[in-house]
C-alpha positions as CSV (number, residue, x, y, z in Angstrom):
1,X,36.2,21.1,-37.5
2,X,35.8,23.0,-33.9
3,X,32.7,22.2,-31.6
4,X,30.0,24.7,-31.7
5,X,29.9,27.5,-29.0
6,X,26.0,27.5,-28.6
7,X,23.3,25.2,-29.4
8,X,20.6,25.0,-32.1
9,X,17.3,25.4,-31.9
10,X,16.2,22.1,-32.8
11,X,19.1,20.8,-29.9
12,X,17.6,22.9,-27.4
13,X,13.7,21.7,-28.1
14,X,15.1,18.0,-28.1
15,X,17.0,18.9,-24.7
16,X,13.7,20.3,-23.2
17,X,11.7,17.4,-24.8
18,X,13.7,14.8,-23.3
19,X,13.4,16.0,-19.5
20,X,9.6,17.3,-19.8
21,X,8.9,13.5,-21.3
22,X,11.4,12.0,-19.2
23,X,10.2,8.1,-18.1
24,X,7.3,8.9,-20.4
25,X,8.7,8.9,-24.1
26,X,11.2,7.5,-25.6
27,X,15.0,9.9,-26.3
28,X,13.7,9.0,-30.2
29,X,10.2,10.5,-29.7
30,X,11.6,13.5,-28.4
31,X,14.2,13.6,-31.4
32,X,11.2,13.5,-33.6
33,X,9.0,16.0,-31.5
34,X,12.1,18.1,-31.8
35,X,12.0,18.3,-35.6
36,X,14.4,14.8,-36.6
37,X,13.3,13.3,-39.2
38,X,12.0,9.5,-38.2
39,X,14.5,7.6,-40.5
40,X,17.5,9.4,-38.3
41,X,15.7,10.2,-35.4
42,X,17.2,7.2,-33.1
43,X,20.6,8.0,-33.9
44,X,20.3,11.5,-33.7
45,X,19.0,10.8,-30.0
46,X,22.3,8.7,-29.0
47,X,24.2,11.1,-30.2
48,X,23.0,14.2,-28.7
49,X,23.6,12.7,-25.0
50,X,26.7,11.8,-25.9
51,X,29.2,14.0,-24.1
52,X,31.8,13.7,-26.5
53,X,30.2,14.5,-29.1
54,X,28.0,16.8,-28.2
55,X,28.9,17.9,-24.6
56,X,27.1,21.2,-25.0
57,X,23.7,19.5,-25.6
58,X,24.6,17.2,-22.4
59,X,25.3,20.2,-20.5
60,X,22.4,21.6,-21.4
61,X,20.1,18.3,-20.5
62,X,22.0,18.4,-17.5
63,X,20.7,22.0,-16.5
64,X,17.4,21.7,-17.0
65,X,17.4,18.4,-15.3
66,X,18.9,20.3,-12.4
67,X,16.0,23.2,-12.5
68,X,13.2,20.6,-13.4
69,X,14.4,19.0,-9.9
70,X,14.9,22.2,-8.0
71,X,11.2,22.9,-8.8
72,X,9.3,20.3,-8.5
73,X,11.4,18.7,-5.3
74,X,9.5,16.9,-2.6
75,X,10.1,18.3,1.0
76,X,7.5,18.5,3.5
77,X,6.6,22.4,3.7
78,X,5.5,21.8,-0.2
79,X,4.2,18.3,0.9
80,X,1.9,19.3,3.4
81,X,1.1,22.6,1.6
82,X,-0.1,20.4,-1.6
83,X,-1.9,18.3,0.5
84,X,-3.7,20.8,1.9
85,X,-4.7,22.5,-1.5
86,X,-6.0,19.1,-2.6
87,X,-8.3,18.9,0.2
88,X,-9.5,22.1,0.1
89,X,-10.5,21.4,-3.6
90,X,-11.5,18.1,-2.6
91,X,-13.8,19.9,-0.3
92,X,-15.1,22.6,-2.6
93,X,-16.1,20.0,-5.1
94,X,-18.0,17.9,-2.0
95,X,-15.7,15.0,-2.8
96,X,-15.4,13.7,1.3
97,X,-13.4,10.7,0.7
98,X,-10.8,12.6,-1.7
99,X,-10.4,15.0,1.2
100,X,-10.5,13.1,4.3
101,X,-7.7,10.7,2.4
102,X,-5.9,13.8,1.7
103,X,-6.0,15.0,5.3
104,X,-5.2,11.5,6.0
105,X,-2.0,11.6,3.9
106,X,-1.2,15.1,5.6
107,X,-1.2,13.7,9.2
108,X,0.9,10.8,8.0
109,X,3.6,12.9,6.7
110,X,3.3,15.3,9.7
111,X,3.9,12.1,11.8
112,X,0.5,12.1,13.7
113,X,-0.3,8.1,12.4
114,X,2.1,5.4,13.3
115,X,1.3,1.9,11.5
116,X,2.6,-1.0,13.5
117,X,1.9,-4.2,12.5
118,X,2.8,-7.4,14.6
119,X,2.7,-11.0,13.5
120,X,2.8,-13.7,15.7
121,X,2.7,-17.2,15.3
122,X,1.7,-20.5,17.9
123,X,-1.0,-22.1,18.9
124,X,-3.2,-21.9,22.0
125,X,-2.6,-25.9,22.8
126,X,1.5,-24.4,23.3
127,X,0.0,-22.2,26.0
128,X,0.4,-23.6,29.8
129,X,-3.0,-23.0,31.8
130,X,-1.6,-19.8,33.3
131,X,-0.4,-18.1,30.2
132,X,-4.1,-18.9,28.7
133,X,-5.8,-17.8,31.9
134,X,-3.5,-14.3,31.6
135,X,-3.9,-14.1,28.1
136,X,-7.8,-14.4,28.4
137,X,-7.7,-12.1,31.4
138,X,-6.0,-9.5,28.8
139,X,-8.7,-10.1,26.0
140,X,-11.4,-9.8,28.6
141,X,-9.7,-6.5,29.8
142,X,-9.1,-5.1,26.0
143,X,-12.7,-6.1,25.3
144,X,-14.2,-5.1,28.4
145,X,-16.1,-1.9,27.2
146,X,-18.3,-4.7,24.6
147,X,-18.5,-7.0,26.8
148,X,-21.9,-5.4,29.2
149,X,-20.8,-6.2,32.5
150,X,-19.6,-9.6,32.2
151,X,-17.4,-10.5,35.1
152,X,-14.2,-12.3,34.4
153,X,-15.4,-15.5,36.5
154,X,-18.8,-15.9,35.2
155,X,-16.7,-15.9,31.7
156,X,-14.1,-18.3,32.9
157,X,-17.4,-20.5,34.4
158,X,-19.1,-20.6,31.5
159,X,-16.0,-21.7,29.4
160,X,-15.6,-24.2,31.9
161,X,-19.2,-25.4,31.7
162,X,-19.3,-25.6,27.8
163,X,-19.8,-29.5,27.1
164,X,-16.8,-31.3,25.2
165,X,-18.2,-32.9,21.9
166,X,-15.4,-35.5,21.9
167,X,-16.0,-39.4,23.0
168,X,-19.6,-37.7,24.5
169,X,-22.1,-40.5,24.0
170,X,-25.2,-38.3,24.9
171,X,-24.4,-36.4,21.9
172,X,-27.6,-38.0,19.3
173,X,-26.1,-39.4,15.9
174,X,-28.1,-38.2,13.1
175,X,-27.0,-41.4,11.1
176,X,-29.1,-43.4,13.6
177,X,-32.2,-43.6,14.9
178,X,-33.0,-42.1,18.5
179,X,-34.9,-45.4,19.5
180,X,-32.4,-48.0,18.1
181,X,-29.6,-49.5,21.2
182,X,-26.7,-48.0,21.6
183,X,-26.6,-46.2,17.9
184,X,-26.6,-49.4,16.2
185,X,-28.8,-49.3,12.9
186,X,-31.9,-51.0,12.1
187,X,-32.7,-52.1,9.2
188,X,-35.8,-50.9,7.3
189,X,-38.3,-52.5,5.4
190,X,-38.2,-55.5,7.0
């Protein structure tokens, strides 16, 4: 028995099956959209992309796979072109958000948006006086345009000036009354 010199019909609708569905059925499903019947469907699937068997079939998948990826490849003049069809129907439809995050997604694969993000870690007690005093000076001058005028001394003074809570005994205790000595308590109803 020789190997076929062209395919059948129900070979090449299970070849076109299998890459149209690909990642989305099952090899059997597409057997059994091919025509299979169910009870030999599985093995008629195995079989089919087996090269050895059937290396015509395999050849076959292997085509249209090839074409399927020619067609439908990714590079950016297609990128940026679909991207620019979606937010012009995003537009037409008055759906902002679907366009702007369209034209978003354009400018990011044009290069126009850089995301950079930097993770640091430390405390501000590590920090020597200067590198605080620079590294307030830097947030003062970053946040300058919120800020309304507020010099960089009368912001240093007024951190300066801001009353410690710890060991202050002017600070009231709520526990206590304000009249009793020295925060000690006094007893009530007697």
């Amino acid at each position: 028995m020789g190997l076929p010199k062209r395919l059948t019909e129900q070979q090449m609708k299970f070849a076109n099956e299998l890459i149209l569905n690909e990642g989305r059925e099952t090899s059997t499903q597409c057997a059994i959209n091919a025509g299979f019947s169910k009870d030999s469907a599985r093995q008629y699937a195995s079989k089919l992309q087996n090269p050895k068997l059937y290396p015509l079939v395999v050849k076959h998948i292997g085509m249209l796979r090839e074409e399927w990826q020619k067609k439908y490849e990714v590079n950016y003049g297609r990128h940026i072109a679909e991207l620019g069809k979606i937010r012009a129907e995003a537009l037409k439809k008055g759906a902002w958000s679907a366009a702007v995050n369209a034209e978003v997604a354009r400018g990011k694969a044009a290069g126009l948006y850089i995301e950079q993000k930097i993770i640091r870690t430390g405390k501000l007690e590590d920090l020597t006086t200067e590198e605080l005093e620079n590294r307030m000076k830097q947030i003062i001058d970053d946040y300058s345009p919120i800020l309304e005028g507020v010099g960089v001394e009368e912001l240093k003074e007024k951190v300066r000036r801001k009353p410690k809570l710890v060991g202050d005994k002017s600070k009231k205790d709520s526990l206590h009354l304000g009249n009793a000595p020295n925060g000690k308590d006094i007893p009530v109803g007697e």
